[in-house]
C-alpha positions in Angstrom: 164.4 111.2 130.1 166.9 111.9 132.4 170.2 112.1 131.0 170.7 115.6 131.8 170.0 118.5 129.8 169.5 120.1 133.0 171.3 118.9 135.8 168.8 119.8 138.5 167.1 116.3 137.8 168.9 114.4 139.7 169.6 116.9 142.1 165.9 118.1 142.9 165.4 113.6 143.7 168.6 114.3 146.2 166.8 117.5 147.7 163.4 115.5 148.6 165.3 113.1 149.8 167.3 115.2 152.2 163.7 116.5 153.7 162.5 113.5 154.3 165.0 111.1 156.5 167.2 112.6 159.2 170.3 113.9 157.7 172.8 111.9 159.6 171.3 109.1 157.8 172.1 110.0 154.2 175.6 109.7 155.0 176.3 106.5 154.5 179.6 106.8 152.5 183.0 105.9 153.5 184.7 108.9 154.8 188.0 109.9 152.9 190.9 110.5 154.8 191.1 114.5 153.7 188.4 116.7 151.9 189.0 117.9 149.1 190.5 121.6 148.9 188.5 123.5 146.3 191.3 124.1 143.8 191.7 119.7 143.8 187.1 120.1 143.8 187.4 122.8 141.0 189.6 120.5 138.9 190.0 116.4 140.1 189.0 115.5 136.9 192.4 116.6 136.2 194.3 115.0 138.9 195.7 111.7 139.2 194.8 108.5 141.1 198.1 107.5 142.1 199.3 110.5 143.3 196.2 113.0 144.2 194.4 109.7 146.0 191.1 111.0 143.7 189.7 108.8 140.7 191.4 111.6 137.9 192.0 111.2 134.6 195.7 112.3 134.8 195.5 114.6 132.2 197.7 117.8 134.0 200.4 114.7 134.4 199.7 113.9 131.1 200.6 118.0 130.0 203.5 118.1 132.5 205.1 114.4 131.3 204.3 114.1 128.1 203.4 116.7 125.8 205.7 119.4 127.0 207.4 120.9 124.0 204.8 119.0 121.8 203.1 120.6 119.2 199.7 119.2 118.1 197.2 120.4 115.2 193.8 121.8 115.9 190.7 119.9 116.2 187.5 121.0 115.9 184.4 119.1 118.5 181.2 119.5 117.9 178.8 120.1 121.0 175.5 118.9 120.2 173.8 120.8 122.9 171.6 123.4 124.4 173.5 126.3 122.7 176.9 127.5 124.3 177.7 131.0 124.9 180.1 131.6 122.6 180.9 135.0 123.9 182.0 133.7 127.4 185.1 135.0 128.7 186.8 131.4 128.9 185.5 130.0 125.6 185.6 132.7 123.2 188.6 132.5 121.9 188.2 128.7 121.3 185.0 129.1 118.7 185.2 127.8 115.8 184.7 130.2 112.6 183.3 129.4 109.1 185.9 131.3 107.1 183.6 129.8 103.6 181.1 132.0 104.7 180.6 136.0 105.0 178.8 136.9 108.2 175.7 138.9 108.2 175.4 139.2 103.9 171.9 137.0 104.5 173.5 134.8 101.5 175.0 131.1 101.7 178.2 131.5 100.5 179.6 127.8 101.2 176.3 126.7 99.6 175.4 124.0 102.5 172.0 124.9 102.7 172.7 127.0 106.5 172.4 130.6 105.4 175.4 132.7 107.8 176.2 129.7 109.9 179.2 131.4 111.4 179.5 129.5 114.5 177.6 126.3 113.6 173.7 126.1 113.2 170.6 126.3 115.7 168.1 122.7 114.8 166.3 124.8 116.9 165.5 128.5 116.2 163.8 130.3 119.0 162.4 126.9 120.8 163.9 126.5 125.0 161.3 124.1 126.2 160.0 120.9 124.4 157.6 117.6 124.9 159.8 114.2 126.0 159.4 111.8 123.3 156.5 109.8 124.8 154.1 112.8 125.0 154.7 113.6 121.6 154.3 110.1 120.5 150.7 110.2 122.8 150.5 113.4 120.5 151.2 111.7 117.2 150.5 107.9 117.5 151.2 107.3 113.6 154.6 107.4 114.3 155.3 104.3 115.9 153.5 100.9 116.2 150.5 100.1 119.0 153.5 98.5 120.9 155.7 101.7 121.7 152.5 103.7 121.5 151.3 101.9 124.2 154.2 101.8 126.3 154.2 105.7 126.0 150.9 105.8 127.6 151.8 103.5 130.1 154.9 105.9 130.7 152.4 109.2 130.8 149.9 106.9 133.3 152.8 106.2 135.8 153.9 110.2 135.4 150.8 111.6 136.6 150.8 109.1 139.9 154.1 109.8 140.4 153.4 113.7 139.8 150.9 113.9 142.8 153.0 112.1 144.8 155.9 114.5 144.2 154.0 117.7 144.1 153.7 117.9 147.9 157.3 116.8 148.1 158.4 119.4 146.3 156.7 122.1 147.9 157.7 120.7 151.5 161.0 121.1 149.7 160.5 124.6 148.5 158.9 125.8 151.2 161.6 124.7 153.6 164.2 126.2 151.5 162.6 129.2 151.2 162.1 129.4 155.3 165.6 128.0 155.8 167.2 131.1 153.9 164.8 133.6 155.1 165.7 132.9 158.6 169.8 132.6 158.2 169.3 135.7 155.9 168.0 137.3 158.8 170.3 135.8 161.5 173.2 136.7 159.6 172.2 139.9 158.8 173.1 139.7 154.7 170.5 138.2 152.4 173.4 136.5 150.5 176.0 134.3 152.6 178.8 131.6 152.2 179.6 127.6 153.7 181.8 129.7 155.6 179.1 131.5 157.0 176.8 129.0 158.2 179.7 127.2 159.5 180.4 130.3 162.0 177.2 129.9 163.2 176.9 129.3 167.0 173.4 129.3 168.6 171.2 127.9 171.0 168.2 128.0 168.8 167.2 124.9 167.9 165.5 126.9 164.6 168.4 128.2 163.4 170.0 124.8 163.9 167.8 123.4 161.4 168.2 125.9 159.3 171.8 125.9 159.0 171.5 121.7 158.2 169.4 122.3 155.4 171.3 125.5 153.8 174.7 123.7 154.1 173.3 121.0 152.0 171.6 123.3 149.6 174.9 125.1 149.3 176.8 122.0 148.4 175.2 121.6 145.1 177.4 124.1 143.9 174.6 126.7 143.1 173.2 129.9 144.5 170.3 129.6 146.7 168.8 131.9 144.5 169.3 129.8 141.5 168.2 127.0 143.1 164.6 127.8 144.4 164.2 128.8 140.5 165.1 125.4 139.3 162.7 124.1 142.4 159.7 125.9 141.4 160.8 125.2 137.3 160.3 121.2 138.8 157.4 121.5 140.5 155.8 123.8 137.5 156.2 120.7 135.8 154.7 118.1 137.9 151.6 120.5 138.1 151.5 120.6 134.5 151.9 116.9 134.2 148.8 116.8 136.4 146.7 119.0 134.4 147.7 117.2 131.3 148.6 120.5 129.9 152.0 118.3 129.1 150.4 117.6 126.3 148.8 120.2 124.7 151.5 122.9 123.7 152.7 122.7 120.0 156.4 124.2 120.8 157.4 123.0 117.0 155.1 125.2 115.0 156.9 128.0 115.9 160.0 126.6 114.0 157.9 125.9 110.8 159.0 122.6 109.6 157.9 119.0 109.6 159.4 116.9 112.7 158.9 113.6 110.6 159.8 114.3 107.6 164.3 113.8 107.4 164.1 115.9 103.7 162.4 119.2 105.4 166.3 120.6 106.3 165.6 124.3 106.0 164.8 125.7 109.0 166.1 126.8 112.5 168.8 130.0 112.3 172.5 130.6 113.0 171.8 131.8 116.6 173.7 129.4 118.6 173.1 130.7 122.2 169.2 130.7 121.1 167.3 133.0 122.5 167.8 132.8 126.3 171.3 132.8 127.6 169.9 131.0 131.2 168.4 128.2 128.4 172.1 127.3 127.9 173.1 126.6 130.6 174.0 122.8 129.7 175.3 123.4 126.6 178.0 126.2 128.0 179.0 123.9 130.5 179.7 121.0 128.5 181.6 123.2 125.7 184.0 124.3 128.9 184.9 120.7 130.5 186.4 120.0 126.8 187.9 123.6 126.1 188.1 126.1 128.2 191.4 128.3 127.4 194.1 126.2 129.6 196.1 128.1 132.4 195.0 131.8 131.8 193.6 131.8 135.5 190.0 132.9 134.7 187.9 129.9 135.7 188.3 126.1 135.0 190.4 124.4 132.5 189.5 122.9 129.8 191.2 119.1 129.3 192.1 119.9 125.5 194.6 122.8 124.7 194.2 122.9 120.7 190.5 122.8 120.1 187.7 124.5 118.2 184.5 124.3 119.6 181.3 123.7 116.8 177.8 124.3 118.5 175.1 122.8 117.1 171.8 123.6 119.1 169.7 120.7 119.2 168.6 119.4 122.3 165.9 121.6 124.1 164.6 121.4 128.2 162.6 118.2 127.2 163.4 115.3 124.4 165.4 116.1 121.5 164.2 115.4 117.8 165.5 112.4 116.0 165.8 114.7 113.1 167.7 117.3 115.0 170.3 115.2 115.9 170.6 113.3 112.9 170.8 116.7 111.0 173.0 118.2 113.4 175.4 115.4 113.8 175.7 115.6 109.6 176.0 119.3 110.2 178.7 118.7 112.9 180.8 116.2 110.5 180.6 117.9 107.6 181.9 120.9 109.2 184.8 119.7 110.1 184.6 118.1 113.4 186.8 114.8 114.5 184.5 114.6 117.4 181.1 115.1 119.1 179.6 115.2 122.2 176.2 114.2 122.9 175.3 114.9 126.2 171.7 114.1 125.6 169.4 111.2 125.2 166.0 109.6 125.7 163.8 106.1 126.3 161.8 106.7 123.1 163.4 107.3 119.7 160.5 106.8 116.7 163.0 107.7 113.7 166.3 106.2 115.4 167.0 104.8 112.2 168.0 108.9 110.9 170.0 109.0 114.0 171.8 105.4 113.0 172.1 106.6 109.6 174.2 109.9 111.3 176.6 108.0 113.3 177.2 105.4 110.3 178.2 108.6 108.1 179.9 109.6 111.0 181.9 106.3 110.9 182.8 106.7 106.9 184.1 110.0 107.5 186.0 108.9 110.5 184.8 111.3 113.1 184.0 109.9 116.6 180.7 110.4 118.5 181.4 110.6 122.6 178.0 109.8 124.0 176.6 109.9 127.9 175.3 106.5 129.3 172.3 108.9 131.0 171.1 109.5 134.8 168.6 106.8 135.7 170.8 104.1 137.3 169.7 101.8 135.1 171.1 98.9 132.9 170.8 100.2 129.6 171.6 96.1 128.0 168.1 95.5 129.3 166.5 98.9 128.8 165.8 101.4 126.5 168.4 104.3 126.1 168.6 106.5 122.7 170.8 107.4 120.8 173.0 104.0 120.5 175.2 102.2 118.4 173.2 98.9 118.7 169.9 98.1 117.3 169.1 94.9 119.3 171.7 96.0 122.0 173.7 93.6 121.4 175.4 93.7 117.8 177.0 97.7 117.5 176.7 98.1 113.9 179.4 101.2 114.0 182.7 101.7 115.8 182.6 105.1 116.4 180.5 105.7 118.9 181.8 105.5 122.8 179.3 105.7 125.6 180.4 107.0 128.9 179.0 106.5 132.4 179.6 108.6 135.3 182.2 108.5 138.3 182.3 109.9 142.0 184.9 111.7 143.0 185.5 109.7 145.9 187.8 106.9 145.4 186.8 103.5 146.7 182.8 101.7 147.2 181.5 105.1 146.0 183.2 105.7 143.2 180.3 105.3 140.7 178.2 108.3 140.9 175.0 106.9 142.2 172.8 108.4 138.9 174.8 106.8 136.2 173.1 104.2 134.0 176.1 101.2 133.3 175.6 98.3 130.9 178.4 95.6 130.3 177.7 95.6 126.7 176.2 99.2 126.0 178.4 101.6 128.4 182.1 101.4 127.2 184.1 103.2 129.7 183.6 105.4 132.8 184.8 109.2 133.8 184.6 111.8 136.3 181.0 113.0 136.2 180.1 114.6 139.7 180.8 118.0 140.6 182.4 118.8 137.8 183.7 122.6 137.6 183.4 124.9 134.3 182.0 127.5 132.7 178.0 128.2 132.4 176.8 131.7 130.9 177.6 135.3 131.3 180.9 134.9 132.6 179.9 132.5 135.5 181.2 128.8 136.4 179.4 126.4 138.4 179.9 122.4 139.5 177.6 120.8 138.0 176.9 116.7 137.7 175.7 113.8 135.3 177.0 111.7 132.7 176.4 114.8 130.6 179.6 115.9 132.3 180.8 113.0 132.0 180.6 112.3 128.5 183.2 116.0 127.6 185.9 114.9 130.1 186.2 111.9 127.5 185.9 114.3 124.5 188.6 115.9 125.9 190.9 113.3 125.5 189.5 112.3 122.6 190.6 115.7 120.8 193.7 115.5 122.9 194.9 112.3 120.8 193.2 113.3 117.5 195.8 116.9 118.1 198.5 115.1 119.2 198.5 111.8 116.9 196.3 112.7 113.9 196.7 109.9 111.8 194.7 107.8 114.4 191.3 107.0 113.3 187.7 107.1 115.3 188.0 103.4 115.7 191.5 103.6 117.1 191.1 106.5 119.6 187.9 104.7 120.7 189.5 101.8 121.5 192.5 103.5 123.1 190.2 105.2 125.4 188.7 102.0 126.4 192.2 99.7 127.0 194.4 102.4 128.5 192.2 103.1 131.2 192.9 102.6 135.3 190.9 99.3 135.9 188.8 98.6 138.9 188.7 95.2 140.1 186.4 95.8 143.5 182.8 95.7 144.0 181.5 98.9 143.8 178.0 100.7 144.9 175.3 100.9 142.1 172.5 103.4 141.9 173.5 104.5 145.4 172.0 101.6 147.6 174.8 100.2 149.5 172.4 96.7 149.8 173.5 96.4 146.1 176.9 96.1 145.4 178.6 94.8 142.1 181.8 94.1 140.4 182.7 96.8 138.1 183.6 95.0 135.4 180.1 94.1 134.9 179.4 97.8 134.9 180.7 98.5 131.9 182.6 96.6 128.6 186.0 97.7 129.5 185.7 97.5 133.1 188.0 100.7 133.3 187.6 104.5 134.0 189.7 107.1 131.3 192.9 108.0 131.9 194.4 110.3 129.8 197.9 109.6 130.4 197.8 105.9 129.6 196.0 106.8 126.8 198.5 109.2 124.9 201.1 106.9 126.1 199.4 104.2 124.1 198.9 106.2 121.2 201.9 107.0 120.8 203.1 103.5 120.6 200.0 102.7 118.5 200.9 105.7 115.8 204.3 103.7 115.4 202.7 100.4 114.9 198.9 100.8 114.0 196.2 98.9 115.6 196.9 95.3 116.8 194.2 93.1 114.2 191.7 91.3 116.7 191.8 87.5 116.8 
């Protein structure tokens, strides 16, 4: 599954691409009339459509026009994650705290079953990596019907072709990297060096020409080089793996002790919630940072809500996630407090969805709303399979609390969809800036990272911004508001990144709109005065 848990999914498809077609060629994009200076790249989710010429939310207009002087109450979002590093310079003092229970006293004092869960719980003790669902399904056929069952093998068939097809890719990729780097390392005399740097570079040598292509594209993925040969070799690991069929012979659940299929087996996992491996949480840090980072205290990004408390539950590992995980964890998250959720995470496969329906209906009763991401596989999720939903045929949404979110460019115009994002007219709600988005990531570090799983926090974030600022809004209503008060577009845009196929975006999504925060509190107001229009 591809909605990213790690971000170097779609990115790694991007690389292989950029080795094998002649670079001029992948720039098929209009051009914009000025490139964005990094303070508008480290923050145009911020910025405004109107004015900054970027696709925005409007939420620093939104501070600056209206809720200066405004006092709001706190609200707590659960991020149902990969663990967030809760002792992160720019998110630290925006962790929420358990005051029923007594840290480190080994006892439960709020009696919720989750022994010293001061910061939230960990679903998943001291497990990083896991099986997608349609391995484990391969694994375990008794827990779905010959139907899915066979449609996971059919999956696992078409993963091994496409894994020794993409095995030399990626180490054509990897090695040209890696020979790219070693030779402007050496030109340039530092085995660490900037954009700035290559774009210095004057030569003759046709070698060094090359090399300076290659590394300038590598570099504008936002990442060290470093970091991004690991995540190169971590993909290609896996396609050898795939290949060996040693996919599907690890048990990484016996380590946590409990039974995966069984929704009453509740105590396990631990109140670790950074896990075991700060690099593991990566995802999880990030997303906690687009919705809350401290606002104006000039270390790093800013967060798009100012009166938050963030709730980590760790739940979804570097494969699938559990049904039961999330289902527990989104009851964890709810009856903990939190008004909403994040769920940057998802999957094709989902053998106890019901558990996960079940959560988001109790979600519903106790009015806390679920922002979901649409995933990363341009593809229409009305026709295919994407879990966790609020729709069991995908058509009839049997809750209204749930919003799903595809992902936007930040290039205004034919482009503005980001070319990963799955869309659906009935099944993705709304759309939001998704692509390079900047925030924090572990140890004190920040990074631009993309996906819907970015994506899905920028909407968070206005989420908790109306639940702080107009509290006696429901799930429902703040849903909704997100959805009407948004910028429509009414061109044909670009979808999945083939310019051959271009559609209306209205058809992309149900509202036909991307968030804007600015509309949105302006409607909420007016809605707080006189409560939801009833529908026809």
């Amino acid at each position: 599954m591809k909605i990213i848990k790690r971000t170097y999914l779609s990115l790694i498809a991007a690389l292989a691409l950029s080795f094998s077609v002649n670079a001029q060629s992948t720039t098929t994009f209009t051009a914009k009339k000025a490139a964005l200076t990094e303070n508008q790249l480290q923050r145009w989710s911020h910025l405004d459509l109107a004015k900054d010429s970027i696709p925005g939310m409007s939420v620093d207009k939104a501070y600056a026009e209206l809720l200066k002087n405004k006092k709001g109450v706190k609200v707590i979002v659960g991020i149902v994650d990969s663990g967030v590093d809760i002792e992160h310079e720019d998110l630290k003092a925006v962790v929420w705290t358990n005051k029923k229970e007594i840290a480190g006293n080994g006892i439960d004092d709020d009696k919720n079953g989750y022994i010293d869960d001061i910061h939230g719980w960990n679903f998943l003790g001291n497990i990083t990596k896991e099986h997608y669902e349609y391995e484990r399904i391969i694994n375990n056929k008794s827990i779905v019907d010959d139907a899915t069952y066979q449609e996971a093998k059919t999956l696992n068939d078409k993963k091994v072709e496409e894994a020794k097809n993409a095995k030399s890719q990626i180490e054509q990729v990897l090695a040209g990297t890696t020979n790219a780097d070693d030779a402007l390392a050496k030109h340039l005399g530092k085995p660490v060096y900037s954009v700035e740097d290559l774009n210095a570079i004057v030569s003759q040598d046709q070698e060094i020409l090359k090399s300076k292509a290659i590394m300038t594209q590598m570099l504008a993925y936002g990442m060290p080089v470093a970091e991004l040969k690991k995540e190169i070799k971590k993909e290609l690991d896996g396609f050898i793996e795939v290949l060996n069929g040693d996919n599907l012979k690890k048990d990484y659940r016996k380590v946590l002790g409990d039974n995966p299929d069984d929704i009453k087996d509740v105590k396990y996992g631990n109140n670790n919630v950074m896990g075991p491996d700060k690099e593991e949480i990566l995802h999880g840090t990030h997303v906690a940072g687009i919705v809350a980072q401290v606002r104006n205290n000039n270390i790093g990004g800013d967060g798009i809500a100012n009166n938050v408390e963030i709730l980590t539950v760790r739940a979804v590992p570097d494969g699938d996630e559990y049904d039961k995980d999330i289902a527990l964890g989104i009851r964890y998250a709810v009856d903990n407090g939190a008004k909403v959720i994040n769920g940057s995470f998802g999957k094709s496969f989902s053998p106890h969805k019901q558990w996960v329906f079940d959560a988001i209906k109790y979600a519903e009763k106790k009015d806390v709303l679920i922002v979901h991401a649409a995933g990363n596989d341009a593809k229409d999720i009305d026709t295919e399979n994407n879990y966790p939903n609020d729709s069991a045929d995908k058509k009839t949404e049997f809750a209204d609390n749930l919003i799903t979110i595809g992902a936007l460019n930040n290039e205004y115009g034919t482009n503005v969809v980001a070319d990963f994002s799955n869309f659906g007219k009935v099944n993705v709600d709304v759309f939001a800036p998704g692509v390079n988005i900047y925030a924090s990531t572990p140890n004190n570090a920040y990074q631009l990272l993309q996906g819907t799983s970015m994506a899905s926090p920028n909407v968070a974030g206005v989420a908790a911004l109306i639940r702080s600022y107009y509290p006696k809004l429901s799930a429902k209503q703040v849903k909704h508001i997100l959805m009407d008060s948004g910028t429509a577009i009414t061109s044909e845009v670009v979808v999945g990144g083939d310019p051959k196929n271009k559609q209306p975006f209205s058809k992309l999504c149900k509202s036909g709109k991307i968030v804007n925060a600015y509309n949105a509190l302006l409607m909420a107001e007016k809605m707080s005065k006189k409560g939801l229009p009833k529908k026809k």
